[in-house]
C-alpha positions as CSV (number, residue, x, y, z in Angstrom):
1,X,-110.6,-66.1,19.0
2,X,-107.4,-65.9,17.7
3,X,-106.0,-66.0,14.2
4,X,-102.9,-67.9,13.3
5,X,-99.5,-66.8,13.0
6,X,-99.6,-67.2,8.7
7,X,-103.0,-65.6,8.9
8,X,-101.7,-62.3,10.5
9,X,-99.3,-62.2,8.6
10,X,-100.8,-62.8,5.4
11,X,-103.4,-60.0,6.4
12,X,-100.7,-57.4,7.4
13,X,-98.6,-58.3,3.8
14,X,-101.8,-57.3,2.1
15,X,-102.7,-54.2,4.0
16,X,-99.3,-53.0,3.1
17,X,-99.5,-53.8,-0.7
18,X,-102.6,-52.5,-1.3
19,X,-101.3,-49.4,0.4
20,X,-99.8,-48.4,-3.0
21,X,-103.1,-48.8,-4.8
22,X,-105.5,-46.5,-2.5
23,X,-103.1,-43.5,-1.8
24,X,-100.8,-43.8,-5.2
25,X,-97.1,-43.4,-4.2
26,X,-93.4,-43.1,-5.2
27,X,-92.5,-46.5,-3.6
28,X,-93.6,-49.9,-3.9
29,X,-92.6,-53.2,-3.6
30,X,-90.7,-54.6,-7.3
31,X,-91.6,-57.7,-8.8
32,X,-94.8,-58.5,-7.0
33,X,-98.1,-58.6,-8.8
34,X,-100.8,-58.2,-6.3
35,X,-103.7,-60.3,-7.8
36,X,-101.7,-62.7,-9.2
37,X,-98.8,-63.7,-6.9
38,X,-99.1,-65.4,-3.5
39,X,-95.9,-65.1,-1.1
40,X,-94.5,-68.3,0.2
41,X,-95.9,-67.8,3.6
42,X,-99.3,-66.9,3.0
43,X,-102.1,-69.2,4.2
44,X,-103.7,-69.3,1.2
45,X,-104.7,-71.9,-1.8
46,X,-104.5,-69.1,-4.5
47,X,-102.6,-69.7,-7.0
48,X,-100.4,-68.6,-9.7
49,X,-102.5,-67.7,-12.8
50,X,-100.9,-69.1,-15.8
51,X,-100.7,-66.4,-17.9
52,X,-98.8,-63.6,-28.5
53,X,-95.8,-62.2,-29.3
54,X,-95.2,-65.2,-31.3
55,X,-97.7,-68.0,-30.3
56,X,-98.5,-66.1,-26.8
57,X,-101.8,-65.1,-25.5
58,X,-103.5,-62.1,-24.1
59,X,-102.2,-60.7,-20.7
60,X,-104.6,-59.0,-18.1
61,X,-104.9,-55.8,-16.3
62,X,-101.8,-55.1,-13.4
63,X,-100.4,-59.0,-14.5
64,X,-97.4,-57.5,-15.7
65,X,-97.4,-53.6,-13.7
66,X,-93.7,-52.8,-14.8
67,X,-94.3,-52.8,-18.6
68,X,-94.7,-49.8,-20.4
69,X,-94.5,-48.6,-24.1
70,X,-92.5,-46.3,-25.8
71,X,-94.4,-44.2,-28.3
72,X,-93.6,-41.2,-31.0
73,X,-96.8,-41.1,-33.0
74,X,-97.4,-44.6,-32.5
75,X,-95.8,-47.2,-30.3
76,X,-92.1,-48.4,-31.4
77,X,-90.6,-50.0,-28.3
78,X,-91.2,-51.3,-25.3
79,X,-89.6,-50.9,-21.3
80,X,-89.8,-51.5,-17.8
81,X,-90.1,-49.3,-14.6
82,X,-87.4,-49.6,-12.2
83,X,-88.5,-47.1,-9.9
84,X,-91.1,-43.9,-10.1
85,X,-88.4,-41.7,-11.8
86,X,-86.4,-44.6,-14.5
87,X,-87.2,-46.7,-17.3
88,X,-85.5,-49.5,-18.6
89,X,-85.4,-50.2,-22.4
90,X,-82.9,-51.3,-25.6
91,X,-80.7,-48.6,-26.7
92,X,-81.6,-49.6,-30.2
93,X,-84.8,-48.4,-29.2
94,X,-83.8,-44.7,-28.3
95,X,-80.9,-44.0,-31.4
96,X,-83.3,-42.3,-33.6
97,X,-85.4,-40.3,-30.9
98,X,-84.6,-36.9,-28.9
99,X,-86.0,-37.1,-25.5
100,X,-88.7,-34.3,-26.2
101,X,-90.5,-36.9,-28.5
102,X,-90.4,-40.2,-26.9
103,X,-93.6,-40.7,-24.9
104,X,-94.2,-43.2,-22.2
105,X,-97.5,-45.0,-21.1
106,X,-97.9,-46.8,-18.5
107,X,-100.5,-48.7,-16.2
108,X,-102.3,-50.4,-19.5
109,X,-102.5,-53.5,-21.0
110,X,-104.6,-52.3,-23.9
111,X,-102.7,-49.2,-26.1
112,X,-105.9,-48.1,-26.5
113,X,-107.5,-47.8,-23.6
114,X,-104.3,-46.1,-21.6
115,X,-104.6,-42.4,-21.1
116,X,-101.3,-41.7,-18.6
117,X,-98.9,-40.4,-20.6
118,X,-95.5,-39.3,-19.1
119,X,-92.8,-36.8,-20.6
120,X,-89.0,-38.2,-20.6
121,X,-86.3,-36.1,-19.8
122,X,-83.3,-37.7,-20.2
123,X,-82.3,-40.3,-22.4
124,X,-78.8,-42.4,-21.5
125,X,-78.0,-45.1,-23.9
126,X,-74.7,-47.5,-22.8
127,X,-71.2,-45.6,-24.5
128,X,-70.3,-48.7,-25.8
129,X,-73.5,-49.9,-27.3
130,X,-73.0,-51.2,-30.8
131,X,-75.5,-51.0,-33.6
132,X,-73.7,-53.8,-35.5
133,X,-74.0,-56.5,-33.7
134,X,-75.9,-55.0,-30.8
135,X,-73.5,-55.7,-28.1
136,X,-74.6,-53.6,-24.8
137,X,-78.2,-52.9,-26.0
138,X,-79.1,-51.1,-22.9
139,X,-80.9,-47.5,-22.3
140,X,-82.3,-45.8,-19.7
141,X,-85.3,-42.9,-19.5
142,X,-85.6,-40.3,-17.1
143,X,-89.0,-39.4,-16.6
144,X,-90.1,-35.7,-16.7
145,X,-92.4,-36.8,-13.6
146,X,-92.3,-39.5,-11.3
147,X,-94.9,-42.2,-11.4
148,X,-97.3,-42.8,-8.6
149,X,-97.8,-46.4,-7.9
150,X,-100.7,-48.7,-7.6
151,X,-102.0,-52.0,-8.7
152,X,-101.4,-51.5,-12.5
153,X,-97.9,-49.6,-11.4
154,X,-95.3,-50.8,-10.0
155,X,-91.4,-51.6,-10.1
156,X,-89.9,-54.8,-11.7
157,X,-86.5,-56.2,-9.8
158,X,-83.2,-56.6,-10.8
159,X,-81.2,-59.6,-10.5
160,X,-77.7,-59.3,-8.7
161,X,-74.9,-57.2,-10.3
162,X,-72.4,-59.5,-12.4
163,X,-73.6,-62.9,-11.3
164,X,-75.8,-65.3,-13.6
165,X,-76.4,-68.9,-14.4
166,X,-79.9,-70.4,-16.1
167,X,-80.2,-73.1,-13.3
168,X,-80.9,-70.2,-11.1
169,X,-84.1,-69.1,-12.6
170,X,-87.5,-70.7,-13.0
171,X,-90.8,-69.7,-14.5
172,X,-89.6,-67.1,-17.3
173,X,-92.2,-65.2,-19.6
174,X,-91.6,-62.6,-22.2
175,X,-93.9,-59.7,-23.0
176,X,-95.0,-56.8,-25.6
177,X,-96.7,-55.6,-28.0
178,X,-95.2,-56.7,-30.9
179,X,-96.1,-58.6,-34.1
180,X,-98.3,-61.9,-33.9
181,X,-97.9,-62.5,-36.9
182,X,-94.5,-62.0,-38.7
183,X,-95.5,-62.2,-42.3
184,X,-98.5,-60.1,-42.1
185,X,-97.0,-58.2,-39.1
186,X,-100.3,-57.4,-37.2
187,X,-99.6,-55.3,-34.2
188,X,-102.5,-56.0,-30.9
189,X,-103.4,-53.6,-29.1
190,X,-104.0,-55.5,-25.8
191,X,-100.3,-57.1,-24.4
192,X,-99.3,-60.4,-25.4
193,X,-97.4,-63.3,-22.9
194,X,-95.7,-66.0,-23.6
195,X,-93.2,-68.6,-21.4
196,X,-89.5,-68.4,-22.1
197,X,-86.8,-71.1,-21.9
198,X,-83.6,-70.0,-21.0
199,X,-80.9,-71.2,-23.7
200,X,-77.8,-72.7,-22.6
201,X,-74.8,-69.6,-23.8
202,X,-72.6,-71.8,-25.1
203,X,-75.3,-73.9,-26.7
204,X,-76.8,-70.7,-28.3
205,X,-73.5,-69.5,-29.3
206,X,-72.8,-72.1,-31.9
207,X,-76.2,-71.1,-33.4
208,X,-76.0,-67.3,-33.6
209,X,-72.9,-64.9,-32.9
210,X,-73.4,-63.8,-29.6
211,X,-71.4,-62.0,-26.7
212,X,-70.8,-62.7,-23.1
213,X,-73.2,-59.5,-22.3
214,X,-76.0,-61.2,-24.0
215,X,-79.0,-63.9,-23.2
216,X,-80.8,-66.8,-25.6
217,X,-84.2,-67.7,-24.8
218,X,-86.9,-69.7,-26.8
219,X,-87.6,-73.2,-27.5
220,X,-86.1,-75.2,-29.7
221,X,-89.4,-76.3,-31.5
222,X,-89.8,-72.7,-31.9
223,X,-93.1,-71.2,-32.5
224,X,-93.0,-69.2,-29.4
225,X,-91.0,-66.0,-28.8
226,X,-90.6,-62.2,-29.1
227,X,-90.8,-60.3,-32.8
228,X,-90.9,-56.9,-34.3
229,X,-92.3,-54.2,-32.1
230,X,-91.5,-56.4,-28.5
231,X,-88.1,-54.8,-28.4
232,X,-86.9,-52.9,-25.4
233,X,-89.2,-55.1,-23.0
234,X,-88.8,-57.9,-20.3
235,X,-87.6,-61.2,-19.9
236,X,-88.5,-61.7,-16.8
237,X,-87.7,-64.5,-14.6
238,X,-88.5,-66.1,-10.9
239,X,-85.4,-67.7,-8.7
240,X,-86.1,-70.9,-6.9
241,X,-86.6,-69.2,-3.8
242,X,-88.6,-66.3,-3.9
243,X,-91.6,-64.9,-4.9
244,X,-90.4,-61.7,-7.0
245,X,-90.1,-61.2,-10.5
246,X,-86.8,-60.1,-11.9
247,X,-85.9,-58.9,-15.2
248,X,-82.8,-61.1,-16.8
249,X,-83.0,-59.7,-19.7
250,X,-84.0,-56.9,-22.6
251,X,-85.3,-58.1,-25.9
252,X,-82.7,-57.0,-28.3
253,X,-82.6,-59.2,-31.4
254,X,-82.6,-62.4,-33.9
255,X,-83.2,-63.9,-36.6
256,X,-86.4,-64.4,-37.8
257,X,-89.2,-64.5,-35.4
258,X,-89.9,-67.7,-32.8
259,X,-88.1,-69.8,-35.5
260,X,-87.3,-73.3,-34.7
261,X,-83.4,-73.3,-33.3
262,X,-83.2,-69.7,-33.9
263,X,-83.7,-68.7,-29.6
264,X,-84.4,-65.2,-29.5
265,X,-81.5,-62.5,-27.9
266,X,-81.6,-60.7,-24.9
267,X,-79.5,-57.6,-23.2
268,X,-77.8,-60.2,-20.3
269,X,-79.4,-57.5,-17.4
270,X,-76.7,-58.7,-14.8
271,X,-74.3,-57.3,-16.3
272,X,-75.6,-53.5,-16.1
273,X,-76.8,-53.4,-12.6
274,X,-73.5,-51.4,-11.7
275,X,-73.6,-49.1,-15.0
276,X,-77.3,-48.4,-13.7
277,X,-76.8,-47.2,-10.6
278,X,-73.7,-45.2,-11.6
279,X,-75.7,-43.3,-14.4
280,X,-78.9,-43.1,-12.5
281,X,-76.6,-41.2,-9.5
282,X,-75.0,-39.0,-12.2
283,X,-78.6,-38.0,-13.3
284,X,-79.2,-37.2,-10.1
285,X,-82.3,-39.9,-9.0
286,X,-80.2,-42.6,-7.9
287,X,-81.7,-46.2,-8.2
288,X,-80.2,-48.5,-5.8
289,X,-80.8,-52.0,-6.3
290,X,-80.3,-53.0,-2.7
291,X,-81.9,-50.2,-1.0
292,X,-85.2,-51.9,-2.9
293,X,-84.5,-55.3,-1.1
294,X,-83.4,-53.4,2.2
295,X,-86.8,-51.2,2.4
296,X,-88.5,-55.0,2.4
297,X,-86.2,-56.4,4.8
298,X,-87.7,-53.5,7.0
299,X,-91.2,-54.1,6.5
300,X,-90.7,-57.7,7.1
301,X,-89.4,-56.9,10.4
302,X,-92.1,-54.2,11.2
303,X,-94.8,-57.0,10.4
304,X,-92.9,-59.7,12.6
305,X,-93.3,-57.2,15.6
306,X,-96.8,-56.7,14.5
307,X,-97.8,-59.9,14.7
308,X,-96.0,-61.0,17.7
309,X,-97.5,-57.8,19.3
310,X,-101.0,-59.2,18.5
311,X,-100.7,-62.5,19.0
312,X,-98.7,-62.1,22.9
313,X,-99.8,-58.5,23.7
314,X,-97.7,-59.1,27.7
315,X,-94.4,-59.4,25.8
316,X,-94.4,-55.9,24.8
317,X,-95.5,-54.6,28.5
318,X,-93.6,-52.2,30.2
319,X,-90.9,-53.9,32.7
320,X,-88.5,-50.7,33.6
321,X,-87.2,-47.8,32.4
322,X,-87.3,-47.0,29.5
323,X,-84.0,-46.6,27.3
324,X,-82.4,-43.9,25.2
325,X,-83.4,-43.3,21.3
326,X,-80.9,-44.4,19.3
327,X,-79.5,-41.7,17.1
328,X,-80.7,-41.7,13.0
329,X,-78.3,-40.9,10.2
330,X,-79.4,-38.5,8.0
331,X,-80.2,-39.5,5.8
332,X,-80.2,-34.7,-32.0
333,X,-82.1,-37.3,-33.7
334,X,-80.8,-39.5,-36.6
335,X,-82.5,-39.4,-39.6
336,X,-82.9,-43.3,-40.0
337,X,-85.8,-44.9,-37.9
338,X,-85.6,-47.4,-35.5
339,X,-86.8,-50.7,-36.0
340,X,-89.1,-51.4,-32.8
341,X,-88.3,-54.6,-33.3
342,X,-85.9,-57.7,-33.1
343,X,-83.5,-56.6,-36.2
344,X,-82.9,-59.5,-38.7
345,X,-79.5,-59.9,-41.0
346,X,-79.2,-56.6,-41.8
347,X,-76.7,-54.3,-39.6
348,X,-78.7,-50.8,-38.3
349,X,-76.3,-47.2,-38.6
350,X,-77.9,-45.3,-36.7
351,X,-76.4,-42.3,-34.5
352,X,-76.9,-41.6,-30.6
353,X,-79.5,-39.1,-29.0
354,X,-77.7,-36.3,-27.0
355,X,-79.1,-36.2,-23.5
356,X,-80.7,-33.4,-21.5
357,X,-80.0,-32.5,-18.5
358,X,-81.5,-33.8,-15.6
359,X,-83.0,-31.1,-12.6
360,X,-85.4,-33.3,-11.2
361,X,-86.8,-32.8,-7.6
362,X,-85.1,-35.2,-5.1
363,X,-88.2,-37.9,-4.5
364,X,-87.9,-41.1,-2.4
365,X,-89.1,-43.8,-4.8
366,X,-86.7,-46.7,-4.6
């Protein structure tokens, strides 16, 4: 009896994401969630789970596998993997921290329960980040060790370099660990989740001072959004046509928390994309954002010829000689503390951590 076209393909997708999660590995696919989001082409009713932040609700274990949080003694700040070796986060998160003290954990929902702890290396925070009025609030982590991958690990995407526009994007959530509450300002320990609306920039502008390198998002009702302690972490985003999650933007700041007309502010990601890949080179573990999407394009290809192979086994028979292989190419700390948080009116003087140098092992993990 044989399967259907979808079905095959749908089984072979699978095999190859769970891959990740049974050997643990420096490569994995970004912004896909393996129990939580279905691929356009999949014969299957599953669908997507709906997932506080401000007004949010708990998130579940490997719903969101690219968060992390930055800790010291306790957690401050949160970020993002981009690939096994780099972290994404706010510069205003990293000012006040030498590398040799920042920790990072990652594959948890509750800061309690996670035990993986990993060592940074390098910190890079944008030259031209601004403390006033947080313009280019944008830092990178180099980890001491790469991450292996599985279901509660794994990379979030990047949107494309320099191009944006809201009516691009669909289906945005924020997360972290920040403040539910921001007069009592209780911290959870298990993530929080909450939808996003993207603002309009000019709209937002006429509300709150912003810059062309930064994002609104919130509701205009407000009572929904990101507060103290969420800083550094994703806005994340789906496109109208695909299945991914991307990270538009970094929470950075506001004014108050989730107040009405008050959207929160976001590092505008697009914008960086270049800057990352030139400073992730310079390190010496390059992240390149379309190597990510290329390595896909591949495996979509490798399970076409699968499935054709299985479901027409003559059309790969021998029918003469066989031709010639192609040929491969070869291939020091301030002394004020941050505020792990969105800041409020107040302006933040705080001094840049001097980065170490990077001697990491040359590992495969885009």
């Amino acid at each position: 009896m044989f399967l259907g076209m979808a079905t095959l393909r749908y089984m072979l997708k699978v095999c190859l994401c769970l891959l990740p999660w049974i050997i643990g590995t420096c490569w994995a696919e970004c912004g896909f969630r393996i129990d939580y989001d279905v691929r356009p082409d999949a014969n299957s009713s599953r669908s997507f789970r709906q997932s506080r932040i401000i007004g949010g609700r708990e998130a579940l274990p490997g719903e969101w596998p690219w968060i992390v949080s930055l800790s010291s003694w306790k957690h401050f700040c949160a970020g993002s993997i981009l690939n096994c070796w780099w972290i994404l986060t706010a510069a205003h998160c990293l000012v006040a921290y030498p590398p040799n003290s920042i920790k990072v954990k990652v594959g948890t929902t509750n800061l309690r329960h996670g035990k993986e702890l990993l060592r940074v290396k390098k910190v890079i925070i944008h030259p031209e980040y601004n403390a006033h009025d947080f313009n280019n609030d944008i830092g990178l982590l180099l980890l001491s060790t790469p991450i292996e991958f599985n279901v509660l690990k794994t990379p979030i995407c990047l949107p494309p370099a320099d191009t944006f526009s809201n009516k691009d994007w669909k289906t945005c959530f924020v997360i972290g660990w920040g403040t539910t509450d921001p007069d009592m300002k209780r911290f959870p320990d298990v993530l929080q989740k909450v939808e996003a609306e993207l603002v309009d920039w000019d709209l937002c502008n006429t509300r709150i001072m912003i810059t062309r390198n930064m994002l609104c998002a919130g509701f205009e009702e407000g009572g929904r959004g990101a507060c103290v302690g969420d800083s550094g972490g994703p806005l994340m985003c789906k496109t109208w046509k695909d299945y991914r999650w991307y990270e538009v933007g970094i929470v950075s700041w506001g004014y108050g928390c989730a107040e009405k007309m008050s959207p929160a502010v976001y590092a505008l990601v697009s914008n960086y994309v270049n800057w990352i890949e030139t400073e992730t080179a310079k390190a010496g573990e390059p992240y390149v954002w379309k190597d990510q999407l290329k390595k896909e394009e591949e495996e979509e290809e490798e399970e076409d010829t699968a499935v054709e192979s299985i479901a027409n086994p003559s059309a790969n028979a021998p029918t003469g000689p066989a031709s010639s292989p192609a040929s491969f190419p070869n291939p020091s700390p301030s002394n004020t503390s941050v505020s792990s948080s969105l800041p409020s009116n107040s302006n933040s003087n705080t001094s840049i951590a001097a980065n170490t140098t990077s001697d990491s092992a040359d590992t495969d993990c885009q």
